[in-house]
N, C-alpha and C positions, 0 to 999 in steps of 0.2 A: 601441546607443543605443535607447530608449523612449521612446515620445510620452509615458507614463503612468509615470512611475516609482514613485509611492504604489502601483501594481500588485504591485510587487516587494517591498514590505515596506518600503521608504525612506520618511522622512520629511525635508521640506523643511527646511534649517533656518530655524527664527523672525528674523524681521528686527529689528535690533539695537536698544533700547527703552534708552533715556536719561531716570534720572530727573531730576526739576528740581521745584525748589521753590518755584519760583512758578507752579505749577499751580493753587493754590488761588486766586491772583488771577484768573483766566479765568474768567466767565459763562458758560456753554451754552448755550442755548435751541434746546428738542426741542419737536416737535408730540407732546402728548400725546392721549389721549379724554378729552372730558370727562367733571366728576364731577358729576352729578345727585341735586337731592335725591330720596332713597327715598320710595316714594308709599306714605306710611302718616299715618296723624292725627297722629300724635306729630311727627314731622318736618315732616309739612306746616303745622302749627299752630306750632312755634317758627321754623321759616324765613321762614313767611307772614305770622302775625298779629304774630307777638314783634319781630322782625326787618326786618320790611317795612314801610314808611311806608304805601306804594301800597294794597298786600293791607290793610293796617291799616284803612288810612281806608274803604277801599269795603266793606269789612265793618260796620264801626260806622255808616255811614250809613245802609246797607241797613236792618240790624236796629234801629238806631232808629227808624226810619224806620215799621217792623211794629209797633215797640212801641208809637206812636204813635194806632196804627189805634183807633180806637174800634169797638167791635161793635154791629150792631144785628141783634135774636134776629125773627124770622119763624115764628110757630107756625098751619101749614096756612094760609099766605098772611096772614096777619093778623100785626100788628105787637105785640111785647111790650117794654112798657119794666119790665116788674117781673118778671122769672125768679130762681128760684135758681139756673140756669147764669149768668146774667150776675152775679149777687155773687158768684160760686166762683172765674169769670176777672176779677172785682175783684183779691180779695184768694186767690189758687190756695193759698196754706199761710201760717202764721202770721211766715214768714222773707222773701215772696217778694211784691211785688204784680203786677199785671195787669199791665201795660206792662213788668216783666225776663221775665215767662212768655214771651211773645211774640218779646224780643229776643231769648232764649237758645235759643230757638227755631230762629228764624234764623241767629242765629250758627252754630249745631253742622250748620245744611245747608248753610252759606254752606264751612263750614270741614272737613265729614267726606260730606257726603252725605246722613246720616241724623239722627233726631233723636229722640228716645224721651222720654215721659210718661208720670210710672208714677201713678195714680190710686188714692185712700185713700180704701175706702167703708165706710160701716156700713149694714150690709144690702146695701138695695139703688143707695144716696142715693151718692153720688160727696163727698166732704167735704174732701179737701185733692190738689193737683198737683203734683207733683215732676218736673224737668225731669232726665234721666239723663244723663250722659259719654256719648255712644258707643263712646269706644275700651274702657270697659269691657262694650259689653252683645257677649254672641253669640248670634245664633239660631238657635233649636232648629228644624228641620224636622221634619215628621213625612210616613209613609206618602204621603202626597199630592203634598208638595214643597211644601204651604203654611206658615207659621212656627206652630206648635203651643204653641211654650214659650220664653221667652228667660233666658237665663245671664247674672245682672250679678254682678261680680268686682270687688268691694276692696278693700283690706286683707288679702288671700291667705284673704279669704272668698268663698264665692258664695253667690247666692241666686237658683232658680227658679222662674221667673213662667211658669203654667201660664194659657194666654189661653182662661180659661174664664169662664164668667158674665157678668151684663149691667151695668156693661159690663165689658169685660176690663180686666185691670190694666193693660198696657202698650199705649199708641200708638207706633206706628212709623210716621213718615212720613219716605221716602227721594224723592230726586231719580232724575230715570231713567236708567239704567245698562243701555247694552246688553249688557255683558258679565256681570252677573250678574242673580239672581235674587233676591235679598235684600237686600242691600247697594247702595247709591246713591252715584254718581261726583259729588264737589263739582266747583264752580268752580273754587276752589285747584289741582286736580291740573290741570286743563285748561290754569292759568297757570303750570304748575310752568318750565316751562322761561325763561320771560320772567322769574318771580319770580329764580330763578336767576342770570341775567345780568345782573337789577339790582342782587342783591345783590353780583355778583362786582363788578363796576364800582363800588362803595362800597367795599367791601375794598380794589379797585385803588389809588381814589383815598386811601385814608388810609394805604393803606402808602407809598403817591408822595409823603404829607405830611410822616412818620415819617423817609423816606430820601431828602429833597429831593435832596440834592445830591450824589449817590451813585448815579445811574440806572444800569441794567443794563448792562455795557459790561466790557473788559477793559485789565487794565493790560502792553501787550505792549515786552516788556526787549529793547533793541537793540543793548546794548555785547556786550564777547565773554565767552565764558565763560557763566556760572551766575550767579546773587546768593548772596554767603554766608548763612550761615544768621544772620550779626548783622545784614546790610541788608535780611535777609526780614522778622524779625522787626519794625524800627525801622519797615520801609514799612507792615505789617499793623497798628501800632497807629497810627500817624501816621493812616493811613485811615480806622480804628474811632475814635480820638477827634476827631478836626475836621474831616473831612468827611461825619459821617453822623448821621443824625436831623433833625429839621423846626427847630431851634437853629441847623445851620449852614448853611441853608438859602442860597443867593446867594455862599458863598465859595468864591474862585477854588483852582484845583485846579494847585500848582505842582511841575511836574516835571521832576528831575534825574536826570543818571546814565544817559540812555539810553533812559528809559523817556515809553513815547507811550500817550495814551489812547485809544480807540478804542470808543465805543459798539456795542451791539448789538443794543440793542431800537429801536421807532418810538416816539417822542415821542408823551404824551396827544392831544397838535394829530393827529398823522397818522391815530391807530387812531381818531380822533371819539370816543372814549368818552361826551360829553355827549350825542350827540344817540343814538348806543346805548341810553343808560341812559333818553333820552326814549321812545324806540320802545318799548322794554319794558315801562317805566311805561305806554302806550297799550295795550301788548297785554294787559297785566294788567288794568284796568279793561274793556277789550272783555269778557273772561272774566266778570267779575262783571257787567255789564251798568249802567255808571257812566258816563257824560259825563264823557272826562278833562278839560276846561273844569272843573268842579267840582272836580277834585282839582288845581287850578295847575298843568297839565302844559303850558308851552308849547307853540305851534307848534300847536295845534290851535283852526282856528277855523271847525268842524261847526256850530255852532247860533248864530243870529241874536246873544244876549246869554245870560245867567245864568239868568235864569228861565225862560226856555225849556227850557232843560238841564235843570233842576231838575224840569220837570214832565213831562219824559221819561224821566225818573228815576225819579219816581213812577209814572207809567204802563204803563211796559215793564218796570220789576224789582221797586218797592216792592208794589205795588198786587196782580199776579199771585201772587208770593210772600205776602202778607198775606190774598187771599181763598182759596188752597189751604190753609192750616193752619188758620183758620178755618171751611173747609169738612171738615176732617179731624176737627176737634173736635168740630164737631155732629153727624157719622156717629159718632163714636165713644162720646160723654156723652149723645145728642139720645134713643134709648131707656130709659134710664134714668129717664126723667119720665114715661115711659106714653107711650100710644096718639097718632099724628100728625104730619107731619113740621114737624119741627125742624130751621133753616138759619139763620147764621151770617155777617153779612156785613160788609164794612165801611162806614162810614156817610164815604161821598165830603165830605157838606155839612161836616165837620168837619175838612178835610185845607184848610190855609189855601193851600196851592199852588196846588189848583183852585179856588180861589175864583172867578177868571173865567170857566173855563168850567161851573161850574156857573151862575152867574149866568144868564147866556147861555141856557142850557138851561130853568131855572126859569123866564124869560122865554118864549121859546117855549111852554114847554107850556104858563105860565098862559094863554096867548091863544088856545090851541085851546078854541073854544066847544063841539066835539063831544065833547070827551072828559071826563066824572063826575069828578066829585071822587077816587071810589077809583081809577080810571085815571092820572088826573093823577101820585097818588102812585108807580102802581107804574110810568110813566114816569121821574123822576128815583129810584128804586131803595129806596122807602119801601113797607111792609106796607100792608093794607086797616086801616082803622080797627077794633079791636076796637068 
């Protein structure tokens, strides 16, 4: 005798497997890995923006919100209300005006990272703006590691934008990205996984609508023997037409013959999936930098009332975002007009949010007797008087 008998060439024999045909009545439930959306624009853009209430709203308020901005032009500290950069970002091309330049803007950093502007000059003069996809542009590196040229793709064409002359055809302004060098990491990917969970908990809940009365569970046969193959059939349609879909939603579930029901999943009540699908919606607006108070996310009661959210809103995400692409635009068109610096800002007195604290402030300063008239100005964020 052997401890080890598969030593010797024997195999054990298999223990004896009985089929039966009401196997397919029986639910499983296995722990899987989960399935994450792929972090690419495509994907993040229809899971997030298409797809997503959350992601949806805190985008469009954002980028509205940019579009909004009025600009006021600073030429070498002195204030301009008459520039051709400011009628270019009136009217940027004959498709497109000043306030979607700004939002589309937004949007493509809110939603990819980066965000590209391809500039149409004759000569020297900058004459219309084109706002690009980014999942179409790639950029060309050169010797340096700096981007030299960029590749936009459509239509299974390309065309190369060689970033020569003043000014260059293409702005790129990316978000910062510690893992590359070219390319900028959005919001979006930072909420992919909350974005993820809200939408599975939507899917959950409408398939739970679809299959009311039908939860996950098994149907276990007690009499003896098998079920023939006529009482398998009669039970598997009996099942598929009057107890499943959101129609037989509340009808009692009556069982003959031996047969007991037995659930196997937790009830929506046990797993909480509402306050799940809450927490996610919060962590998704954390990501984009949104007062979830503003998007009706219950349960959150961070800021005193509405307006206050609103103007932290504007403060910490619209505002910082609106005076970098603005500051992007005057380093990039501001040589083009000649000799001088040329800056870009947003004019606060026109954002009706801050209306109170700008008040407040215009008050103060007017009352400072020590400070000039040209002072005063470049206190609340206005140029010197030409």
């Amino acid at each position: 005798m052997t401890l080890f008998p598969f030593s010797l060439g024997r195999r054990a024999a298999p223990p004896e497997a009985k089929a039966s045909r009401t196997q397919a009545l029986v639910a499983l439930l296995a722990g899987h890995r989960p399935q994450w959306t792929p972090r690419d624009y495509a994907a993040l853009a229809r899971e997030g923006y298409q797809r997503n209430a959350i992601a949806y709203r805190c985008v469009r308020m954002i980028a509205q919100g940019v579009g909004e901005l009025a600009p006021l032009l600073t030429l070498d500290g002195r204030e301009s209300t008459s520039h051709p950069l400011l009628d270019l970002l009136a009217q940027p091309n004959p498709r497109l005006a000043g306030p979607g330049l700004m939002e589309a803007l937004a949007a493509h950093l809110l939603l990819s990272g980066n965000a590209y502007v391809e500039a149409v000059s004759l000569g020297a003069s900058p004459r219309e703006l084109h706002v690009l996809r980014p999942d179409r542009m790639r950029v060309v590196s050169g010797p340096d590691g700096w981007a030299q040229a960029y590749d936009y793709t459509a239509g299974g064409r390309s065309v190369r934008f060689v970033q020569e002359g003043v000014p260059p055809p293409i702005l790129h302004v990316a978000l910062f990205n510690p893992l590359d060098d070219h390319y900028g990491a959005p919001p979006l990917e930072a909420a992919q996984m909350a974005l993820d969970l809200h939408n599975a908990a939507s899917a959950w809940n409408k398939a739970l609508l679809d299959n009311a009365a039908r939860p996950s569970g098994a149907l276990v046969y007690g009499g003896a023997g098998n079920l023939s193959d006529e009482q398998f059939e009669r039970l598997k349609e009996e099942l598929e037409a009057n107890f499943s879909g959101s129609a037989n939603a509340g009808r009692p579930l009556l069982l003959e013959g031996g047969l007991d029901w037995r659930p196997l999943s937790l009830t929506p009540h046990d797993m909480d999936f509402l306050e799940a699908k809450n927490a996610a919606a919060r962590e998704i607006a954390l990501a984009f930098g949104v007062p979830p108070m503003l998007l009706g996310i219950p349960g959150d009661a961070t800021y005193a009332n509405y307006a206050e959210a609103s103007r932290v809103l504007w403060r910490q995400t619209i505002l910082p975002l609106g005076r970098r692409l603005l500051h992007e635009i005057s380093l990039w068109l501001g040589p083009a007009y000649g000799p001088g610096r040329l800056v870009l800002e947003p004019d606060l007195d026109a954002i009706e949010v801050l209306h109170g604290e700008r008040e407040a402030l215009w008050r103060r300063v007017n009352e400072a007797t020590f400070l000039t008239e040209d002072e005063k100005r470049q206190a609340v964020g206005y140029g010197v008087r030409e």
